[in-house]
C-alpha positions, 0 to 999 in steps of 0.5 A: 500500500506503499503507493496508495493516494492520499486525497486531502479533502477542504475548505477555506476561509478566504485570504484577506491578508490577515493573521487567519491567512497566514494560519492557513499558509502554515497549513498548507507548508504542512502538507508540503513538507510531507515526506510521503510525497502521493497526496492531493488536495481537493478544495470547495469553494463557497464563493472565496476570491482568493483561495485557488491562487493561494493554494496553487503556491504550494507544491502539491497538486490542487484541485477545487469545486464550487458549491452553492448553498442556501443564503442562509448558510456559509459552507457546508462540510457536507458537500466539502465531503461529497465533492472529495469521495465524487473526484476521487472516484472518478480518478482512482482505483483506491484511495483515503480520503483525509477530511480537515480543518485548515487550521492545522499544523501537522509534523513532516512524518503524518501522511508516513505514519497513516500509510504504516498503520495502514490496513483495509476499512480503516477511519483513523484519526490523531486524537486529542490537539495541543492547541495555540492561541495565536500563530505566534504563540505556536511559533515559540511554543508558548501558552498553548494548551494541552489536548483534553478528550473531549475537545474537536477533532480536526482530522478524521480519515476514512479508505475508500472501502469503508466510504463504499459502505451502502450505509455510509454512503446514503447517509453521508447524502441524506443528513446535511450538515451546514456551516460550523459544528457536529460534523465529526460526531457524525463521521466517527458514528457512521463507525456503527455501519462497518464490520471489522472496520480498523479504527485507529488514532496515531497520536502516539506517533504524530501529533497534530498543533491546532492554531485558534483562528481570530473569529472577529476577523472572519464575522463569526460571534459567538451567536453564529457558533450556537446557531450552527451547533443548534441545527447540526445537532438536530440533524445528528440527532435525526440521524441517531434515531433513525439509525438506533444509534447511542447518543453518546456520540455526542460525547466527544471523549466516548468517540476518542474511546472508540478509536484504538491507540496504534501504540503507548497504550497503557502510558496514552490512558494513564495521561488522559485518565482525568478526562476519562474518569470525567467522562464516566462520571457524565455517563453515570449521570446520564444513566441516572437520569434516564431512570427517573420517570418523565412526571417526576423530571417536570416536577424537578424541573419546576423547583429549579425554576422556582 
């Protein structure tokens, strides 16, 4: 599998000559440093001027899709996604899909490991980020912020075997998601349609730095976040009922749990075992309260308001 395809699969904020784009320049010098050399970027545009002449700097091959969406909607990781699985089938044979933010930094021996862990059926990851607040605090390695399990996940790749799923494939066309939130909940539960599928996390091998963009730069307030959380959470829930699938994929540490870690397992989880004990005590109160009956949940509910 040593000449297998790596297609990178995006999108961007527009380069406007602020800090954000030089974020997203380091991105891109990221890929290009990459010593596995088999790789391609496909990006969607949502109407970014300036993406394609940026992109097309670096030394990779590029290729881009402009999508429409509804006006009251910015993007759509939905058909970022889709546009990805259509060009690579039309051009390959066999490939991975490697879905994500371009907000992130990743160490010269990525694409490498992803190929040497390799196996058929594979959704893989590097799970939780060491997170910076600004490009220069990354630069100097200061102030940043050590990885938590419940934290997002920036990176999530999938092989073509697994996107060929009927499954997989009809859902990832049924349940859009629009603008910022949810999507990766929604990628790692699509888990649940696959036997013997490899699900792996190579953060002991390969890390990956997260820069936090400025959204002031970009206009997006803290009520666009909720917003978009809100609507992609009705459409992930949608999807959970209709396919009998647990919840707790909404729990960010209960997917990190789902993936096996390729190596260090032991010293992984005793490192995160705060955020693990954490997450069993979230469970616990879940369980708990799914055993009191609705009646009594009203009458609790209206002495806290009280």
């Amino acid at each position: 599998m040593n000449n297998l395809k790596i297609i990178v699969c995006s999108t961007f904020r527009d380069f406007k000559g602020t800090e954000n784009d030089e974020i997203q320049k380091v991105f891109l010098k990221s890929l290009e440093n990459q010593t596995y050399k088999n790789f391609e970027i496909v990006v969607t545009l949502f109407g970014e001027k300036n993406v394609q002449n940026e992109v097309k700097k670096f030394k990779f091959d590029s290729y881009f899709y402009d999508s429409v969406i509804d006006s009251n909607y910015r993007y759509s990781l939905t058909k970022v996604l889709l546009n990805t699985i259509e060009h690579a089938n039309k051009k390959y044979d066999d490939y991975i899909i490697f879905w994500t933010t371009c907000d992130v930094i990743y160490d010269s021996n990525f694409f490498e490991t992803i190929i040497n862990n390799y196996n058929t059926n594979t959704i893989g990851t590097s799970h939780p980020h060491t997170t910076f607040s600004s490009l220069m605090k990354f630069e100097h390695k200061k102030e940043n912020k050590n990885g938590k399990l419940f934290s997002g996940f920036d990176l999530i790749y999938f092989d073509k075997e697994f996107l060929e799923n009927p499954k997989v494939k009809s859902s990832i066309e049924k349940y859009v998601f629009n603008d910022w939130g949810v999507f990766e909940h929604f990628l790692i539960a699509l888990s649940e349609f696959s036997n013997n599928l490899n699900m792996i996390n190579i953060y002991e091998q390969s890390e990956i730095n997260k820069i936090e963009n400025d959204r002031e730069l970009t206009n997006e307030p803290n009520q666009f976040l909720i917003n978009s959380h809100k609507l992609n959470s009705i459409v992930f829930n949608t999807f959970l009922d209709e396919n009998k699938i647990s919840n707790e994929y909404f729990d960010l540490t209960y997917c990190h749990l789902k993936f096996n870690i390729t190596i260090k397992k032991l010293s992984h989880y005793c490192k995160f075992s705060n955020d693990i004990f954490e997450y069993i005590k979230r469970k616990t109160r879940r369980i708990i309260v799914s055993l009191i009956p609705n009646n009594i949940k009203i009458i609790i509910k209206k002495g806290i308001k009280k």
